[in-house]
C-alpha positions in Angstrom: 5.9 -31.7 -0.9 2.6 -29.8 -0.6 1.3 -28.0 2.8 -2.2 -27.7 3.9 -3.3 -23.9 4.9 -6.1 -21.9 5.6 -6.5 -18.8 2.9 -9.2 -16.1 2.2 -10.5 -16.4 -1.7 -11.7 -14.5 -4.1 -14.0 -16.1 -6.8 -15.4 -13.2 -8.0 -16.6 -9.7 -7.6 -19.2 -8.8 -4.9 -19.2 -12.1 -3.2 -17.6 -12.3 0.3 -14.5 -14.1 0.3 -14.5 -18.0 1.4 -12.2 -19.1 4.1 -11.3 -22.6 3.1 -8.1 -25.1 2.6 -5.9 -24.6 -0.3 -2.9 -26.9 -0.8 0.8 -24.7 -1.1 3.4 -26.1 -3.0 7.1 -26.1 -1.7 9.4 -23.5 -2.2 10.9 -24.0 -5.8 14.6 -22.4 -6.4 15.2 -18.4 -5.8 11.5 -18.9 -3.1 10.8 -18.3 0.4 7.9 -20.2 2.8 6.9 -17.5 5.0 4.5 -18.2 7.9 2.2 -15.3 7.9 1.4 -13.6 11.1 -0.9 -10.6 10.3 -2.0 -8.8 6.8 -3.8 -5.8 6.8 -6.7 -4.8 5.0 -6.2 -2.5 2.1 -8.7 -0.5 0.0 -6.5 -2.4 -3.3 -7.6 -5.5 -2.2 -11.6 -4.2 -2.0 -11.0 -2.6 -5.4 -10.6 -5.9 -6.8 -13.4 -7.3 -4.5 -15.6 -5.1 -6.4 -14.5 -5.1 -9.8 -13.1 -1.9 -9.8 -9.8 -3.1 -11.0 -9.8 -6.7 -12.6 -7.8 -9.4 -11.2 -7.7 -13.7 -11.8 -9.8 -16.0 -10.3 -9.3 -17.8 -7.9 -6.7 -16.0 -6.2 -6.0 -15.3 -2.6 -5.9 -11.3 -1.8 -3.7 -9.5 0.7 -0.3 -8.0 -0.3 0.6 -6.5 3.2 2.2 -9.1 5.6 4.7 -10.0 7.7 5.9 -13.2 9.0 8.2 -15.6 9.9 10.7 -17.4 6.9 10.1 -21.3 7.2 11.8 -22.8 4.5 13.7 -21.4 1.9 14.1 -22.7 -2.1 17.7 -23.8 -3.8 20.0 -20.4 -4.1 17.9 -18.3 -1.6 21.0 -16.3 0.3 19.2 -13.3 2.0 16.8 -15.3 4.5 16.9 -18.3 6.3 14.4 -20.1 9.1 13.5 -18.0 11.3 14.4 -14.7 9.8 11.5 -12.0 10.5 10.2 -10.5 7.1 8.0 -8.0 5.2 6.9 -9.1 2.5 7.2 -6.9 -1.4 4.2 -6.9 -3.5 6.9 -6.0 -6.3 10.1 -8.4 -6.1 12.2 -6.9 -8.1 13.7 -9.0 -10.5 17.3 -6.6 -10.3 17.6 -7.1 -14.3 14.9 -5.2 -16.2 15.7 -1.7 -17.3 13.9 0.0 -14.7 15.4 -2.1 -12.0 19.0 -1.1 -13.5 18.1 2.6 -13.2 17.5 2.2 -9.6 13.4 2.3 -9.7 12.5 -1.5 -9.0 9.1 0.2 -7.8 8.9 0.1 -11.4 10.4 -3.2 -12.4 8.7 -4.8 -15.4 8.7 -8.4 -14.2 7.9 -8.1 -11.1 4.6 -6.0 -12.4 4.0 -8.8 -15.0 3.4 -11.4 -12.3 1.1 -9.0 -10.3 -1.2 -8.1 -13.0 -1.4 -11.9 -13.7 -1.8 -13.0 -10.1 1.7 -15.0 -10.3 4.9 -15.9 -9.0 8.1 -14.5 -11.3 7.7 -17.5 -13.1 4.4 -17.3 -14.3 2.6 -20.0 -11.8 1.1 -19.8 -8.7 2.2 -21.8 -5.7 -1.5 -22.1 -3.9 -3.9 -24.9 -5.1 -7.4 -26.5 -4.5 -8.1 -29.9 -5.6 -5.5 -30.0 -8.0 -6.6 -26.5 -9.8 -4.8 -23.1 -9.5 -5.8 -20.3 -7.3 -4.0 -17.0 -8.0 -1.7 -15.1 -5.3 -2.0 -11.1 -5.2 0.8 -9.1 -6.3 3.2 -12.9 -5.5 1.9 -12.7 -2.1 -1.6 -14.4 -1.0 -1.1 -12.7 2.5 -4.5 -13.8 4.0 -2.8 -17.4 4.4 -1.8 -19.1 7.1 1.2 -19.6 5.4 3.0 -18.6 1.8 5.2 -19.0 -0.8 7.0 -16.3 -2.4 10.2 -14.5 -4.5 13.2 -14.2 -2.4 13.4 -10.4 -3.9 9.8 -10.0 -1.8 11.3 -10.6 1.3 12.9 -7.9 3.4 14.8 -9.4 6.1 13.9 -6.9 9.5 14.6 -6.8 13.1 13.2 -9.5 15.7 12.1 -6.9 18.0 10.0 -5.6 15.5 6.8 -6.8 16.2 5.3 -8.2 13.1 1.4 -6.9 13.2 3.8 -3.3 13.1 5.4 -4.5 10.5 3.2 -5.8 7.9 1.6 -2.1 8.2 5.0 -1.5 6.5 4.3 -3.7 3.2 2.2 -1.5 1.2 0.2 1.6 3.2 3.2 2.8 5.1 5.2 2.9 2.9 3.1 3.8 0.0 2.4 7.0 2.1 5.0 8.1 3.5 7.4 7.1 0.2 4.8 9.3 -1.7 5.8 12.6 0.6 10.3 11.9 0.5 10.9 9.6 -2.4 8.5 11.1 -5.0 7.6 14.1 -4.1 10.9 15.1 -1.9 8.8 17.3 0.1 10.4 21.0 1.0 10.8 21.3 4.9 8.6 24.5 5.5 6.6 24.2 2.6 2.6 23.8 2.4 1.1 20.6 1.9 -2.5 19.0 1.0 -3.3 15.4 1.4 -6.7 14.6 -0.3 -8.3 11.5 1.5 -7.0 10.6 4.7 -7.4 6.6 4.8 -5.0 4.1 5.8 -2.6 5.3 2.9 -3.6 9.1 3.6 -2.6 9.1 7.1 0.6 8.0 5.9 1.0 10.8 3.5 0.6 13.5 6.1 3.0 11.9 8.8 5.7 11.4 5.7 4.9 14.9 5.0 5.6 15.7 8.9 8.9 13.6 9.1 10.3 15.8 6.1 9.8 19.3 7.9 6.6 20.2 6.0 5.5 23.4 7.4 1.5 23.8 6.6 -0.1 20.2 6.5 -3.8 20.4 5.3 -6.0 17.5 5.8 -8.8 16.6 3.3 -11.2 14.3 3.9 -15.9 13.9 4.2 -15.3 12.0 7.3 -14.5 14.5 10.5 -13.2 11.0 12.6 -10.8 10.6 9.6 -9.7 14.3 9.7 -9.2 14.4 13.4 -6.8 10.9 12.9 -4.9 13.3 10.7 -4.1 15.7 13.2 -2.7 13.1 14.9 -0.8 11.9 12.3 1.1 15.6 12.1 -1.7 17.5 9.9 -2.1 21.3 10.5 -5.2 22.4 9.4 -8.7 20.3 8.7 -11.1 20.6 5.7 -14.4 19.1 5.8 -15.2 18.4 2.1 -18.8 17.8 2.6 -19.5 21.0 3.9 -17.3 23.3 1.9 -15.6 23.9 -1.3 -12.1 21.7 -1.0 -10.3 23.5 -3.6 -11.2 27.3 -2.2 -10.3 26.1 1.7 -7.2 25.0 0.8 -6.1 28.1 -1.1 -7.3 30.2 1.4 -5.3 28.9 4.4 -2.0 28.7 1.8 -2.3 31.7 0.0 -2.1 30.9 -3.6 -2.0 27.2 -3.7 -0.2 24.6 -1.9 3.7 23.3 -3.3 2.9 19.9 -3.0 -0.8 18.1 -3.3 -1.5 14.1 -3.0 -4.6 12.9 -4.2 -5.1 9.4 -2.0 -8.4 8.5 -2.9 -8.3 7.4 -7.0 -11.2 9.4 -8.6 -11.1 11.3 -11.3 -13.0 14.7 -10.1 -10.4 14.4 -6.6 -7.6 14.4 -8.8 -8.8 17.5 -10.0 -9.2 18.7 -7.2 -5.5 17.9 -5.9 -4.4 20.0 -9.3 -6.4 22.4 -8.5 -5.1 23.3 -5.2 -1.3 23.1 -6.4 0.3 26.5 -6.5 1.9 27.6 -9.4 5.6 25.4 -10.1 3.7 23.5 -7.3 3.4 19.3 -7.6 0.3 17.5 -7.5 1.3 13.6 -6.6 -1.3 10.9 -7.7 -1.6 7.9 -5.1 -5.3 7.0 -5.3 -5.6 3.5 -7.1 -8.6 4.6 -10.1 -11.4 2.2 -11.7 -10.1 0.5 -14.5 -10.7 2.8 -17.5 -11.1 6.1 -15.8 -9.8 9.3 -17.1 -8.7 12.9 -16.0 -9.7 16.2 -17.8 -7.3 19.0 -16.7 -6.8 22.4 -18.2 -3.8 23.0 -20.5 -3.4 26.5 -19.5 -2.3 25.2 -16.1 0.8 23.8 -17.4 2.3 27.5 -18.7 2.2 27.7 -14.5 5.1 25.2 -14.3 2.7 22.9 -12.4 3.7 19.5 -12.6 1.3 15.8 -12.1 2.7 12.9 -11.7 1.8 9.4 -10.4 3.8 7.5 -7.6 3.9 3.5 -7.9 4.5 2.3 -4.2 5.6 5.0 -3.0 9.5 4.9 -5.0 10.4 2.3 -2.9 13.2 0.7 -2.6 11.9 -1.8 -0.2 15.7 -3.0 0.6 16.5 -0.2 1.9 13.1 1.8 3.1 11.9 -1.0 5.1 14.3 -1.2 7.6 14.9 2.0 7.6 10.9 2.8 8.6 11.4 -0.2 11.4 14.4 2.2 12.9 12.0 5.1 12.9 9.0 3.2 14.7 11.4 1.1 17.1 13.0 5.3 17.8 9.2 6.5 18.3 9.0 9.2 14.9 7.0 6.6 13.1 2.7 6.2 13.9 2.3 2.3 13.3 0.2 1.5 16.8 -2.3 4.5 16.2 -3.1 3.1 12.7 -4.2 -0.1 13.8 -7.7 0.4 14.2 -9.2 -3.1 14.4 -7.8 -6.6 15.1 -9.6 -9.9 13.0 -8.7 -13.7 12.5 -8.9 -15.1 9.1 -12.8 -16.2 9.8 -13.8 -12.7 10.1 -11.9 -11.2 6.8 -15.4 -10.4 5.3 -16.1 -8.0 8.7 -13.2 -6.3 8.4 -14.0 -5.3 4.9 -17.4 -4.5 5.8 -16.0 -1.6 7.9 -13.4 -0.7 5.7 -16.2 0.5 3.0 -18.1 1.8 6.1 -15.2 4.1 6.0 -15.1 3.0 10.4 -11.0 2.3 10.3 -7.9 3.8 9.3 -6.4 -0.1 8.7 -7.4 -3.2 10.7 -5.1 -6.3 10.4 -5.9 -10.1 9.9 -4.0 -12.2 12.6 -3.2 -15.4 11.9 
């Protein structure tokens, strides 16, 4: 059995994407069909729109969604009809090393099928005339509908509402698992968040939940740095009209203990280290261009100071999901206020359009 749905492609880099029909297999064993109901707009997904980062063709982008289960495969136990879900852009397969460790963020299968636009198995579920188009990250959220790995749904409450919700598959908590899973910010300690996008803005207010006491914003964009305030940042610095690195060590004497870097560009990066006190940590979450590197000084690391990279923000998406819904639903976690812009499938390519205007903090794609 095969369903008819309405998807955004990608054919290749800078073209818009074409809103057409694709056919969508039927669940197979261990998969879920998920009616979508919203996807938002990440800068991941404009990476590969511009060939920043390289990804197969054809292949339907959008790896942040929520929606509503519709079917399920043979030996699918979590989800049934009409369970609400967020859907994992890494379904852990539970068996690799890394997922026996604990760090299915990491898991090795689950990161296969992602880098080859897959489902676990190694095939996509979306068609057109017969021919293959890739899924992002065993998702294709800009669909009208879906097919994907039991292990990437997350089974959450009905009175969640799903455009929240799908905030929740990758920027949230990318963001705010950056600040308490990976970098197990300090309550009371100092803070710097370089780049305060969609993903930013979730790094400060992750920084605010755990007790961070100085909170500096860092951004060229004074709408984006005033969205931080909101967000639970302390202090603004305007990049584009002073030195980022000096600002920063002059309101936190020294350095700051813990510095994220939310952009993915080499000289930022730097910038983040740069600003890290000594024994401080700087926490990479930017996405980088294929092939880029980092030049940092080797002294710095007879300071203690430690860099490290966070992969989707150490999630546990079992367990972090709902436990983000419980915080929104209790009013300590920003959803509404990210939502800058609402657009249905037809206007995908707008809403990309003013995400590289740099005119949203996320919009979302209702289906």
């Amino acid at each position: 059995m095969a369903y008819r749905v309405k998807a955004a492609v990608f054919y290749r880099p800078h073209e818009p994407l074409a809103v057409e029909e694709l056919e969508l297999e039927a669940p197979r064993q261990g998969e879920v069909l998920v009616r979508v109901a919203a996807c938002g707009v990440c800068h991941s997904d404009l990476h590969f729109m511009e060939g920043l980062v390289p990804i197969a063709s054809p292949s339907v982008l959008g790896h942040e969604a929520a929606g509503v289960v519709e079917a399920v495969g043979h030996g699918v136990e979590s989800v049934r009809p009409g369970d609400h879900v967020v859907l994992s852009f890494i379904p852990a397969c539970g068996r690799c090393p890394y997922c026996a460790v604990g760090r299915p963020n990491l898991c090795t299968v689950a990161n296969r099928a992602m880098s080859r636009g897959t489902m676990l198995d190694g095939t996509p579920r979306f068609a057109k005339e017969g021919r293959p188009v890739y899924q992002m990250g065993a998702i294709g959220g800009f669909a009208t509908r879906t097919v994907v790995p039991e292990a990437g749904c997350v089974k959450i409450r009905e009175d969640m509402p799903l455009d929240r919700a799908a905030l929740l598959g990758c920027g949230v908590m990318t963001g705010v698992g950056a600040a308490i899973n990976t970098a197990r910010v300090q309550a009371g300690s100092d803070v710097a968040v370089v780049g305060c996008g969609g993903v930013g803005l979730n790094v400060v207010q992750g920084a605010a939940l755990a007790g961070a006491g100085r909170i500096i914003a860092v951004d060229v964009l004074p709408h984006k740095l005033e969205l931080a305030r909101q967000f639970g940042a302390t202090h603004a610095v305007d990049a584009s009209r002073e030195d980022p690195v000096a600002a920063v060590r002059q309101i936190a004497a020294g350095g700051v203990d813990y510095a994220f870097e939310v952009i993915g560009r080499p000289e930022t990066i730097r910038q983040a280290f740069d600003m890290t006190r000594r024994g401080g940590l700087t926490v990479v979450v930017g996405v980088a261009p294929a092939g880029a590197e980092v030049s940092l000084p080797a002294g710095a690391f007879l300071t203690e100071k430690t860099i490290t990279g966070s992969a989707y923000g150490g999630a546990r998406m079992s367990v972090d999901v709902p436990r983000l819904v419980e915080l929104y639903l209790a009013g300590r976690l920003k959803l509404d206020q990210l939502i800058s812009r609402r657009y249905p499938l037809e206007g995908i390519n707008d809403a990309f359009d003013a995400l590289r205007r740099g005119e949203v903090a996320r919009s979302i794609v209702a289906m």
